[in-house]
N, C-alpha and C positions, 0 to 999 in steps of 0.2 A: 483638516486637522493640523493645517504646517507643514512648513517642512522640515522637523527635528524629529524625535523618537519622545514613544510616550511611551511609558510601562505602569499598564495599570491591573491590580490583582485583583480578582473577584471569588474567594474561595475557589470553586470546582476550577475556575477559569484563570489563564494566566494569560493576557492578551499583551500581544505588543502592536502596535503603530509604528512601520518603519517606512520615513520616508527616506529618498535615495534609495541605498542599498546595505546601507549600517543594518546591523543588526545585534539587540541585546542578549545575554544570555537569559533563560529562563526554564526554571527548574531544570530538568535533568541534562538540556544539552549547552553546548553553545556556539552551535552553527558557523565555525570556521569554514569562509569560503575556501574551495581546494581544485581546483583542476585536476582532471586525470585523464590518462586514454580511455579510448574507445575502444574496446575490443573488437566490437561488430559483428555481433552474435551470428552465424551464418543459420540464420531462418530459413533457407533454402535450403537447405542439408541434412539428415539423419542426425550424425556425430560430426564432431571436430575437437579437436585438440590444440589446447593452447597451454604449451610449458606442463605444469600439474594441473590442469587446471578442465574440464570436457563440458561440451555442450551437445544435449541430445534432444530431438523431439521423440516426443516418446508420446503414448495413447494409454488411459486409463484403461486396467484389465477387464476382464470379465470377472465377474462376483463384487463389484462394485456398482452400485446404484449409478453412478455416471460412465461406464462401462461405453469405450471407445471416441471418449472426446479427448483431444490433444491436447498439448502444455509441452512444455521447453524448461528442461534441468542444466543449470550450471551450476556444479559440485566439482571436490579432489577426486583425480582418479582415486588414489588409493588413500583416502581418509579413512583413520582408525577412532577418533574417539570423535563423540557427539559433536555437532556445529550447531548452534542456530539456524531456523530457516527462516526466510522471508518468500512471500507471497507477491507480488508486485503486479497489478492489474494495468490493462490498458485502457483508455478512453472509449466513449461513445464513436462507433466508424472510426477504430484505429486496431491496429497490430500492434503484439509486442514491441516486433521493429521500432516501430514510430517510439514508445517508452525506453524502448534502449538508444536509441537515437539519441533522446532527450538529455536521458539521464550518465551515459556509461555506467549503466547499475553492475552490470558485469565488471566490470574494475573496480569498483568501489567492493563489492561481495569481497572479492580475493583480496582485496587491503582490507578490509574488518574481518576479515576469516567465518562470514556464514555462506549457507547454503543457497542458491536463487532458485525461483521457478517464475514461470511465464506462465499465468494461466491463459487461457482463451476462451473468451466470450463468445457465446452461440450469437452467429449475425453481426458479430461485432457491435455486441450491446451485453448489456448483466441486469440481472434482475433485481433490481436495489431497491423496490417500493416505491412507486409512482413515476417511474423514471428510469431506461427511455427507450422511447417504442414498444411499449406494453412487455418487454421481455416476459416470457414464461416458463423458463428453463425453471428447474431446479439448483441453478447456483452455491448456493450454501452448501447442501451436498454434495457438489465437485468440489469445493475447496478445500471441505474437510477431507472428499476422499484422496485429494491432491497430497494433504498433509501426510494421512496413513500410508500409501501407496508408496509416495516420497521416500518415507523412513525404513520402507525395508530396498533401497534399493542403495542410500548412504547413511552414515553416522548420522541421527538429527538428536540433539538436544529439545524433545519434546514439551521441556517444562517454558524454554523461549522460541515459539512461531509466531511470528509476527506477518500483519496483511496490510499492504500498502496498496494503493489506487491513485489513478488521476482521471477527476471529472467522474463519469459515471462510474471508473472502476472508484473513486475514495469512497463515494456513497455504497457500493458495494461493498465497501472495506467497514465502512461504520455499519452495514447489515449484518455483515459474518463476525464481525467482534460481538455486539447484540444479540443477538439469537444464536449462540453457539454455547456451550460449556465444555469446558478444560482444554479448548483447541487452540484459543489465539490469548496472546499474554497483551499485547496491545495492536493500536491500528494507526496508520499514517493515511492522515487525508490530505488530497493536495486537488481544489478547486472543487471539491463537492459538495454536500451535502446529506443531513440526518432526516431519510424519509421513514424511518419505521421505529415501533417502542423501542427504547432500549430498558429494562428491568432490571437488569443485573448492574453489578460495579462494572467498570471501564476503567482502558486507557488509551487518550487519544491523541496525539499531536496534529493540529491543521494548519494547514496555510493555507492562506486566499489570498491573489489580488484583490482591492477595495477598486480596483477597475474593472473589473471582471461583471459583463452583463452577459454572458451564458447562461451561468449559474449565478447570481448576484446573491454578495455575503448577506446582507442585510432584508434578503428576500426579495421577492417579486417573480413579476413572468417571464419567461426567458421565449423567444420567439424563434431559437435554435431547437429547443427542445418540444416545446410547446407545453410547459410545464409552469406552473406555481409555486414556487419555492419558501418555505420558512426562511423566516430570519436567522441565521448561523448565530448570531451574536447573543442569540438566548437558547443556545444549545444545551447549556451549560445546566437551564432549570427542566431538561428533560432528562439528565442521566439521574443514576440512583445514588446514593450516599454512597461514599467509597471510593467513588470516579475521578478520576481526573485526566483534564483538558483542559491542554496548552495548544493557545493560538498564536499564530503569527501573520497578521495580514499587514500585508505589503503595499503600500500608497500607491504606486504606478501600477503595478501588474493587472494585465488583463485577462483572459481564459488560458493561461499557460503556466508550464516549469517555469521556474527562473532560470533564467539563461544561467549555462554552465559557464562563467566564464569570471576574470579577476575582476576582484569589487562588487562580485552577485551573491543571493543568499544560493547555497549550496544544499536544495532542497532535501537530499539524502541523507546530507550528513545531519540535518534536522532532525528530521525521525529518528535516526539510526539513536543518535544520543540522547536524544529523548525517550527514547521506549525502551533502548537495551537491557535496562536497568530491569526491567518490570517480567515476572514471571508467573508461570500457571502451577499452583500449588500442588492441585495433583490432576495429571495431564489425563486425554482422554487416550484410552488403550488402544494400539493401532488391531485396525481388523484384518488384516489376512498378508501374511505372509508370502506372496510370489511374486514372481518379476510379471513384467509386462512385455507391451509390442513395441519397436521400435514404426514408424512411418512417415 
């Protein structure tokens, strides 16, 4: 395709072509690369404290359908009015860690002022629809009860949750945005892929490497996963009126984040400004009020 930048619109679709590491603005955001620390979530630990700011593993309670699977909260100790929450999934055989690694999502959350959560994938896989490792968990269930459970433990701003993924967790993030109502306001894909109907309106921002043969954009078999992939680049005639989805695939990139680093696209802040904007008109009501286990 070159090596300059292309911007080209397609109704539901707003695709960019970026070679190098330029990159255009497009709709809602416009992807200032940023450097930041790493906090370095201590994954190994209960709790911990950083300035205002706490990091807990904690286990979903009893009287929730996913009732004793783990996840990781970083929230204000003592916030008073609603945040945004974001959902933020790890890969196919990865941890959290490895996502926070990537990303410093945790630095980024405390400079935008929302809420984080780590989910956890049973087996270090998610159940995304055709992909990967036959997962059979009930996923969408934990996420949503992720959200409930979440909100009576800190301020959430219910009307904005948003689910972000890379790799098998984005396609999980395009499942739980799709088959969900009044839960998730939009979804950030980065290296996946749309394996299930989607019915309803959307909101989605993707990014893919065009080097990328894991998942390849443009579809085919990937010999990592041992899967069959759609074409991403006609996503766009599966959502439903209402939807929209903004692409951004990257000419070099292969099955990864973009490196966090000066002159990179700054994958975070992609989403974040791209979806911020976008909210759940009337949210779904959290079901049960109590704390949980720490472990």
């Amino acid at each position: 395709m070159g090596a300059g930048r292309r911007v080209v619109t397609f109704g539901l679709l707003c695709l960019l072509v970026v070679g190098g590491w330029a990159l255009a603005a497009c709709g809602a955001g416009s992807g200032r690369a940023s450097l930041r620390p790493t906090l370095r979530l201590p994954f190994w630990q209960s709790t911990a404290v950083q300035g205002v700011d706490v990091t807990r593993r904690l286990t979903v309670p009893s009287g929730f359908g996913s009732a004793g699977r783990p996840f990781f909260l970083h929230s204000r100790r003592s916030a008073t009015s609603p945040e945004p929450l974001v959902l933020l999934l790890h890969g196919l055989y990865q941890r959290p860690s490895t996502v926070e690694d990537a990303t410093a999502a945790a630095s980024f959350s405390d400079a935008n002022g929302f809420t984080l959560v780590y989910p956890v994938g049973t087996h270090e896989a998610w159940n995304a629809g055709g992909c990967c490792r036959h997962d059979t968990a009930n996923d969408v269930g934990y996420l949503v009860d992720l959200v409930h459970y979440v909100a009576t433990l800190t301020p959430v701003d219910l009307h904005r949750v948003y689910i972000w993924g890379f790799s098998n967790g984005g396609m999980m993030a395009w499942r739980a945005v799709c088959q969900t109502r009044g839960v998730f306001a939009g979804a950030g894909v980065v290296a996946g892929a749309l394996l299930v109907p989607c019915p309803a309106p959307v909101h989605v921002v993707d990014l893919h490497g065009a080097a990328d043969h894991t998942v390849p954009f443009f579809g085919g078999y990937s010999t990592y996963t041992r899967t069959v992939f759609p074409d991403s680049a006609n996503e766009r005639r599966r959502l439903a009126p209402g939807s929209t989805l903004q692409v951004v695939l990257l000419k070099d990139l292969g099955h990864r984040w973009p490196p966090l680093r000066a002159g990179s696209v700054d994958a975070l802040d992609v989403l974040w400004n791209g979806l911020r904007g976008y909210r759940v008109t009337h949210p779904a009501a959290v079901s049960a009020p109590f704390g949980g286990t720490e472990g």
